[in-house]
N, CA, C and O of each residue as an XYZ file, in Angstrom:
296
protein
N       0.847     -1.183      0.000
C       0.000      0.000      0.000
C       0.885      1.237      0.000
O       1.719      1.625      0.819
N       0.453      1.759     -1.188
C       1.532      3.365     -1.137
C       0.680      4.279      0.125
O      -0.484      4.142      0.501
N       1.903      5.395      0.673
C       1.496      6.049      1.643
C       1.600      7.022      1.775
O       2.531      7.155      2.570
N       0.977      8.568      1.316
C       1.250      9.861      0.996
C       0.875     10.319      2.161
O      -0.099     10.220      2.907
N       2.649     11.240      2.112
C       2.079     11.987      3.156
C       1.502     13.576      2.898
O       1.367     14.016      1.756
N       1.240     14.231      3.898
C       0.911     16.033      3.500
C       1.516     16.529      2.593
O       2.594     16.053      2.237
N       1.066     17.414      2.103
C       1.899     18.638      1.305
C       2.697     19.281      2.349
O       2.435     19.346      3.550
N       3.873     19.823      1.617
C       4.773     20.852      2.023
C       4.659     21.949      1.183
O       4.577     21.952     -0.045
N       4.662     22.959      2.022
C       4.656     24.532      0.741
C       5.985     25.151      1.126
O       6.071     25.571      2.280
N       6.976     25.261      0.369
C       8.305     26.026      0.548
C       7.847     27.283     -0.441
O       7.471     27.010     -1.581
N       7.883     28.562     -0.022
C       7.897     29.408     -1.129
C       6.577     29.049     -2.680
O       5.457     28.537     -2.691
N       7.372     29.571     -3.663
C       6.514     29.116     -5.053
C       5.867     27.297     -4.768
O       4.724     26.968     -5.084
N       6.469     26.726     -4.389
C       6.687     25.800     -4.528
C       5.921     24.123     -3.267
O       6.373     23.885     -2.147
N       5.141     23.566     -3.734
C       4.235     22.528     -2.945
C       5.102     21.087     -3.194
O       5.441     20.895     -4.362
N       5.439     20.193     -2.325
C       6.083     19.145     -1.916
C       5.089     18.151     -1.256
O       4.399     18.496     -0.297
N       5.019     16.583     -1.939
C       4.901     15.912     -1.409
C       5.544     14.851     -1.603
O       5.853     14.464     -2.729
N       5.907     14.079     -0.242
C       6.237     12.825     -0.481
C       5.429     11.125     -0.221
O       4.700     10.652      0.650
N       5.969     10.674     -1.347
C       5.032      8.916     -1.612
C       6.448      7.732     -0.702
O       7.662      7.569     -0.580
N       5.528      7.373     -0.421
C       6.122      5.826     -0.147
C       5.845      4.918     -0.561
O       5.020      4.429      0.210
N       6.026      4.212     -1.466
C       6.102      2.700     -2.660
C       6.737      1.075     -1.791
O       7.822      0.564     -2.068
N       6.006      0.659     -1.013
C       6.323     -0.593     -0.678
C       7.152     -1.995     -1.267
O       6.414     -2.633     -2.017
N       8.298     -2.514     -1.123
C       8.817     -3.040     -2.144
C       8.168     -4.107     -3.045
O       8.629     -4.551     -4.097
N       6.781     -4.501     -2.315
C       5.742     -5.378     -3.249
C       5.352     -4.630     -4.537
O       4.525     -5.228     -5.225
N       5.706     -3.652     -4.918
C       4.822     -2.480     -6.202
C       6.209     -2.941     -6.992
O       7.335     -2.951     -6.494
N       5.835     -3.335     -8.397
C       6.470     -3.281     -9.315
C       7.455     -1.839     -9.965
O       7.123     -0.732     -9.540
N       8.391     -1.906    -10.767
C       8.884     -0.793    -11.174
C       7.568      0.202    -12.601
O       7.473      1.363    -12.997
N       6.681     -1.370    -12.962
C       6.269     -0.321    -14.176
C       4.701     -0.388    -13.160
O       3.908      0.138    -13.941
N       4.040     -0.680    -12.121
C       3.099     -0.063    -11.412
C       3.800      1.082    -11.033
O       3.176      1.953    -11.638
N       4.844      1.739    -10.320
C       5.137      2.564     -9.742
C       5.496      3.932    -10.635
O       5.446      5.095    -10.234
N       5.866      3.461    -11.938
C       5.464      4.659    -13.493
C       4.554      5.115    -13.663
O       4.334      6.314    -13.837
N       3.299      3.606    -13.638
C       1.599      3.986    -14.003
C       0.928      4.879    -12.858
O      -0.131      5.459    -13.098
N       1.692      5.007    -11.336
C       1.249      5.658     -9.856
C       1.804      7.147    -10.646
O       1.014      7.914    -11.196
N       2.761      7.299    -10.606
C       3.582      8.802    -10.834
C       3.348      9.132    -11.774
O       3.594     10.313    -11.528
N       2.997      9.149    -12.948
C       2.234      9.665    -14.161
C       0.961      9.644    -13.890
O       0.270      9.975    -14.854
N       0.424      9.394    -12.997
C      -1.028      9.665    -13.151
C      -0.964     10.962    -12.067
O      -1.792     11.873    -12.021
N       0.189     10.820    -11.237
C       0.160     12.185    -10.199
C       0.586     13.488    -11.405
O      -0.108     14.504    -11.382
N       1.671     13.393    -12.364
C       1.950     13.889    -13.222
C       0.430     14.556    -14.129
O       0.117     15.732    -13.939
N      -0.324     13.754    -14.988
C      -1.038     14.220    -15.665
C      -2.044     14.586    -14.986
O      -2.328     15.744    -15.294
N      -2.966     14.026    -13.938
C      -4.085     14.630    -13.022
C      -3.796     15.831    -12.325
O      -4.590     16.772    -12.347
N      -2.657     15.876    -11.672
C      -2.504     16.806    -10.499
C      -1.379     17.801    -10.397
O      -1.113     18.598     -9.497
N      -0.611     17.482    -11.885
C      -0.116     18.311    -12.008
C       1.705     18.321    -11.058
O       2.580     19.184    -10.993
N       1.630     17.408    -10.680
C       3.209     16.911     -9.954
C       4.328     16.739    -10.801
O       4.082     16.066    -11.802
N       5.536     17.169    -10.683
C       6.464     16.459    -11.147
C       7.920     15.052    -10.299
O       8.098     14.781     -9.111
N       8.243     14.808    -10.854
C       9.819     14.335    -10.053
C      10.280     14.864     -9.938
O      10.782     15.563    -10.818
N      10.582     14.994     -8.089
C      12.045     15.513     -7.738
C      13.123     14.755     -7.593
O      14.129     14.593     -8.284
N      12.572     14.100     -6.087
C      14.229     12.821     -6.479
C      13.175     11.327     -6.166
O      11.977     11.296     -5.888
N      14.194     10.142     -6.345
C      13.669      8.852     -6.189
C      14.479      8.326     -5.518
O      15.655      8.557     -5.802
N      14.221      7.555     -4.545
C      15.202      6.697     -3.562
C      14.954      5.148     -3.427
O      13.827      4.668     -3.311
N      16.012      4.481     -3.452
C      15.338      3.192     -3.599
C      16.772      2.980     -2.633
O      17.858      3.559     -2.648
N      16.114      1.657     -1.641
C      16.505      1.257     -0.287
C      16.488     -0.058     -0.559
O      15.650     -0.615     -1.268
N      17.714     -0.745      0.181
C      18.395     -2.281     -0.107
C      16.986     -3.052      0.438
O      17.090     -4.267      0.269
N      15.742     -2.670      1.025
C      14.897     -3.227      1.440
C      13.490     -3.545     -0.151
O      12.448     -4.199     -0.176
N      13.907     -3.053     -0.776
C      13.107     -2.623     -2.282
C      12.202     -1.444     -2.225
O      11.540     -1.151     -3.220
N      12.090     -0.397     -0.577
C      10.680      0.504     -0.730
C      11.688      1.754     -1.685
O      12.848      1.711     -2.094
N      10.821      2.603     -1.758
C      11.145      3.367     -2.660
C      10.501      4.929     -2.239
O       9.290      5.110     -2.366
N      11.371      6.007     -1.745
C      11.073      6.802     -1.300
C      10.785      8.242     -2.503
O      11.774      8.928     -2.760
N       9.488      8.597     -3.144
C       9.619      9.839     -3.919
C       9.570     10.968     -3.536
O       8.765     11.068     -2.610
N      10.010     11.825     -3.779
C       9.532     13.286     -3.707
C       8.846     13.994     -4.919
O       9.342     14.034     -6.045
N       7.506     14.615     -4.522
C       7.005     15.036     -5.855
C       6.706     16.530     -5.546
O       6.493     16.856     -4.378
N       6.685     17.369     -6.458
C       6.746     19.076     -5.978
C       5.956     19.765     -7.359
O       6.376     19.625     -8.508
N       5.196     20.240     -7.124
C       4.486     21.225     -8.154
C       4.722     22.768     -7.826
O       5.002     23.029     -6.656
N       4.642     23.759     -8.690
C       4.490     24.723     -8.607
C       2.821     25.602     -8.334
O       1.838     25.554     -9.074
N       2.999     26.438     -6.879
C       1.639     26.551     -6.345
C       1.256     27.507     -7.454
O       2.082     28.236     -8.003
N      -0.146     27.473     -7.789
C      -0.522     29.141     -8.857
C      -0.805     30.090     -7.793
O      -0.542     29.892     -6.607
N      -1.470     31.352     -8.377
C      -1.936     32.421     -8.171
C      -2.984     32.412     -7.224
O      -3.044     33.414     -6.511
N      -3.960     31.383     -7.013
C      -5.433     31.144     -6.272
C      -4.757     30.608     -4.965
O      -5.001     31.097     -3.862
N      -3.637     29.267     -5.225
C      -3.350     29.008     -3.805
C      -2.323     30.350     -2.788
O      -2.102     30.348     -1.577
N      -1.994     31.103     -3.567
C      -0.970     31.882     -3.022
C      -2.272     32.545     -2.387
O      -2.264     32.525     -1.156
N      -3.206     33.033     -2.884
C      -3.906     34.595     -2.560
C      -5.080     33.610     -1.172
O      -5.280     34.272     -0.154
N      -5.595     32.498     -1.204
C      -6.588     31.728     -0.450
C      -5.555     31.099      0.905
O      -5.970     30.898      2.047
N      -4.258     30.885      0.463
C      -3.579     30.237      1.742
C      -3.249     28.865      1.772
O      -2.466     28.319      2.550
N      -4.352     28.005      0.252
C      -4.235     26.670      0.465
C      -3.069     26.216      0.037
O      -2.392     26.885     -0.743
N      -2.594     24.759      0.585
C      -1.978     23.794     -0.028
C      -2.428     22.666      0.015
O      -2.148     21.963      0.986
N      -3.282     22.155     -1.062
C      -4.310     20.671     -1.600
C      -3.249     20.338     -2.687
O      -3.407     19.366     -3.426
């Protein structure tokens, strides 16, 4: 079971990180992050992969104009 945690807002900039269990394949874990990619607008920051097989991402979008002026980070 992947496990997201909160957003982070640094500046311009919204952060979240996934946790990928080493049971998730390499091309399930493409079809997970491209769908964060095309739905929501995420990109790759870094990828970590641990002698245990989990796999630690960082994903970060750029906040717009509405979240800056309302306060949110969704």
């Amino acid at each position: 079971m992947t496990t997201v945690d909160e957003a982070v807002v640094e500046g311009d900039w919204e952060y979240r990180r996934l946790r990928l269990p080493p049971a998730v394949s390499r091309r399930a874990a493409m079809i997970q992050l491209s769908i964060h990619a095309e739905f929501a607008g995420w990109e790759l920051r870094t990828v970590r992969l641990y002698a245990d097989g989990t796999r630690r991402v960082w994903l970060r979008r750029k906040r717009t104009a509405a979240d800056h002026s309302t306060g949110l980070a969704t």
